[in-house]
N, C-alpha and C positions, 0 to 999 in steps of 0.2 A: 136927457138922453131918452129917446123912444123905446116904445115897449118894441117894435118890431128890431130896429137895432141891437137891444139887448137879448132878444131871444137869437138873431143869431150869432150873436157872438156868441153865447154858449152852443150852439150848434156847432158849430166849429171846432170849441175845444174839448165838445165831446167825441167828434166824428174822430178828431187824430187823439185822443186820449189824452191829452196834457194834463186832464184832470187826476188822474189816478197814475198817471206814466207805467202803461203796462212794460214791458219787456221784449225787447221785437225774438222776435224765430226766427231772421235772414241766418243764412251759414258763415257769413262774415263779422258778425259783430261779438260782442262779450256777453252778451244777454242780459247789459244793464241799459236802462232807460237813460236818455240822453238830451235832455231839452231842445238842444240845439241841432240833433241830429235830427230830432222827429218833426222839429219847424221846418229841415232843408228836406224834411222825406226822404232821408238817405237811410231807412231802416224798412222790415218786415215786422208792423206789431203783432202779438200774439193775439189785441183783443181788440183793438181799435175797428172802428171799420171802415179808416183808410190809410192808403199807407204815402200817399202823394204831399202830406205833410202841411202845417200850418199855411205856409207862402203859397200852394199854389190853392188851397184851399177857399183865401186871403180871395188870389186873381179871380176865381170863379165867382167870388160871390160878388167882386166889385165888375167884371164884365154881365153878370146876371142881372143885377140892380140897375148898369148901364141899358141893356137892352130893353128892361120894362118901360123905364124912364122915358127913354127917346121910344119908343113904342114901334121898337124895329118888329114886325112880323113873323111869326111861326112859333114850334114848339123847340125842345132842348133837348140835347141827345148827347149819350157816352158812352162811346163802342170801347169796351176793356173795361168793366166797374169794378172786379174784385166781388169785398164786402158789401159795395153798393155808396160808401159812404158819398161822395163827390154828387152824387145823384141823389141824396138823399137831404144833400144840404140845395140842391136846384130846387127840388119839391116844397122843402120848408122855406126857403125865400117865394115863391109862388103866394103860399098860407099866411106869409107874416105879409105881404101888401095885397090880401085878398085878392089875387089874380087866381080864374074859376076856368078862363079860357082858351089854357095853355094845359101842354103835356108834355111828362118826362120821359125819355125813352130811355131803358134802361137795357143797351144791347149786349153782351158777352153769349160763350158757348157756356158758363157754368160750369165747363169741366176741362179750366188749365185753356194754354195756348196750345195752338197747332202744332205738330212734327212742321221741321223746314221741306220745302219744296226745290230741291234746291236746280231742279231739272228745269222750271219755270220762275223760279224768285233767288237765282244761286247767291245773292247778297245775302239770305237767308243760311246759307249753306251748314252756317258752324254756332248757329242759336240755338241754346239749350234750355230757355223757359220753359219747354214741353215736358223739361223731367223736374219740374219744381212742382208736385203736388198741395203747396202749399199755396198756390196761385188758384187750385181749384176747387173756387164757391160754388157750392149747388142755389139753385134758382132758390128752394124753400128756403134757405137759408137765408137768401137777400132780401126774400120775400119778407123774414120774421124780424129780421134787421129794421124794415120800413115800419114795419108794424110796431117796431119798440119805442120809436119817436110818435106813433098814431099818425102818419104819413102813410101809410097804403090805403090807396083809393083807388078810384079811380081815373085820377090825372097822374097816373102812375102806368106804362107800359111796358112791358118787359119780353124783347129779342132775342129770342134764345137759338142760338146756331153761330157757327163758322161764318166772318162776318162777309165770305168770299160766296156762302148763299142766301144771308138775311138783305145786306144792306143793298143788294138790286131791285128789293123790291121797297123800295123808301124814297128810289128814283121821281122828283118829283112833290114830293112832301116838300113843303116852305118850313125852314128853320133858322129861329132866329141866334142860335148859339150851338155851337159844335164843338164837342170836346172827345178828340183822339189820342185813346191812354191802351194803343195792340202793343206799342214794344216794336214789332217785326216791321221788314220792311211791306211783305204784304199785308199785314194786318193795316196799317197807316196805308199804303194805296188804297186799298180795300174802300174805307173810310172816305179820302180824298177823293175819288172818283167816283162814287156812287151820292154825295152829300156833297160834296162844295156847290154843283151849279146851284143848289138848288138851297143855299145859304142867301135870305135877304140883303140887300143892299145895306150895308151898316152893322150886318150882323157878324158876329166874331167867331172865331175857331182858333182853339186852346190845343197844340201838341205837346204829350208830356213828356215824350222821351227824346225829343230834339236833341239834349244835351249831352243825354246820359248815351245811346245806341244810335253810333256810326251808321244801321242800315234804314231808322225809323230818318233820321236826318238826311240823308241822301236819298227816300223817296221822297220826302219834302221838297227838297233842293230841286231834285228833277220834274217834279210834278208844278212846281211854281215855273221855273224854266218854260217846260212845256205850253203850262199855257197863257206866259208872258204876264204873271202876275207880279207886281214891284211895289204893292204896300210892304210897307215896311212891317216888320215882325221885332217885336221887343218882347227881354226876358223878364220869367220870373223870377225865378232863379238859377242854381244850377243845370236845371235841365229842361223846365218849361216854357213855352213862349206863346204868343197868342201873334195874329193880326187882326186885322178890322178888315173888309171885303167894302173894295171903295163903292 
């Protein structure tokens, strides 16, 4: 087994905790750790610093690995990070195959998701992420996150705003992996229409809330309708999926 193999598999199980199995803080659970819950990311840990769970974890590293490999073009990018962790494990796959000339972009507002809009995005109408404080990382903190693995650098980028005024100005940028983790339905347009064209031929794009939120799934639905997109899109598991861009 390779040294870069084994470093990141422990990247992994330390991004979701599996090592120490903290206790999540979601308002739904029992506040005990769950092996199996925190591999399907169906929890909020209290210390991990992701909450998207071993499986999709699993998908990013095995689409990231893919993209170096076949040497699809651009940098990586994750509008919604949280903790950071998802983004944190893109950077440390970079380091472990000495790749020097790529970049991670690490976009969120750093504080929670947006009030719904519901006069301009009314699928939006009755989401209530904006009142879960527990969703809002300050930047330094993401900041001190990277810095705990010796991952902040400078192939490390960080997008800090509403992704309805950061991500027009990305219009353009070549990327070769894109992973949309808003939750809302504007947040996932947001994403989808300022970043797809401009997604390499070969390169992939990861939605985490496909499964789990009815309106992040029906901008999907619409936004591939719209502009006659028919790759096929396969799960990860309960709620993530990824395609390929023929």
């Amino acid at each position: 087994m390779s040294a870069a193999k084994l470093y990141v598999d422990l990247l992994i199980r330390t991004i979701a905790n599996t090592i120490y199995g903290d206790r999540p803080q979601d308002p739904w659970s029992d506040a005990s750790y769950n092996e199996s819950i925190r591999s399907e990311g169906r929890d909020w840990p209290s210390q991990a610093h992701s909450m998207v769970g071993v499986k999709r974890l699993e998908n990013l590293r095995m689409l990231t690995e893919r993209a170096l490999a076949r040497g699809i073009p651009g940098d990586l990018i994750e509008t919604g990070v949280w903790r950071g962790g998802a983004c944190i494990l893109m950077r440390g796959i970079l380091a472990a195959h000495g790749v020097k000339d790529r970049k991670v972009v690490v976009a969120d507002s750093f504080d929670g998701l947006p009030p719904p809009n519901p006069k301009s995005f009314p699928q939006d109408r009755d989401d209530t992420h904006h009142t879960f404080r527990q969703l809002a990382i300050p930047l330094e903190q993401v900041k001190t996150n990277f810095a705990a693995y010796d991952l902040l650098d400078a192939q490390v980028e960080f997008l800090k705003g509403w992704f309805r005024d950061t991500l027009p100005g990305q219009r353009g940028r070549k990327w070769a992996l894109i992973r949309l983790d808003g939750d809302m339905y504007e947040s996932t347009l947001n994403g989808l229409e300022n970043l797809y064209d401009s997604l390499s031929p070969g390169g992939f794009i990861i939605v985490d809330d496909y499964g789990a939120i009815a309106a992040c799934r029906q901008a999907v639905d619409e936004f591939r309708a719209k502009h006659h997109i028919d790759a096929p899109m396969t799960s990860v598991d309960w709620t993530g999926i990824w395609w390929q861009k023929p």
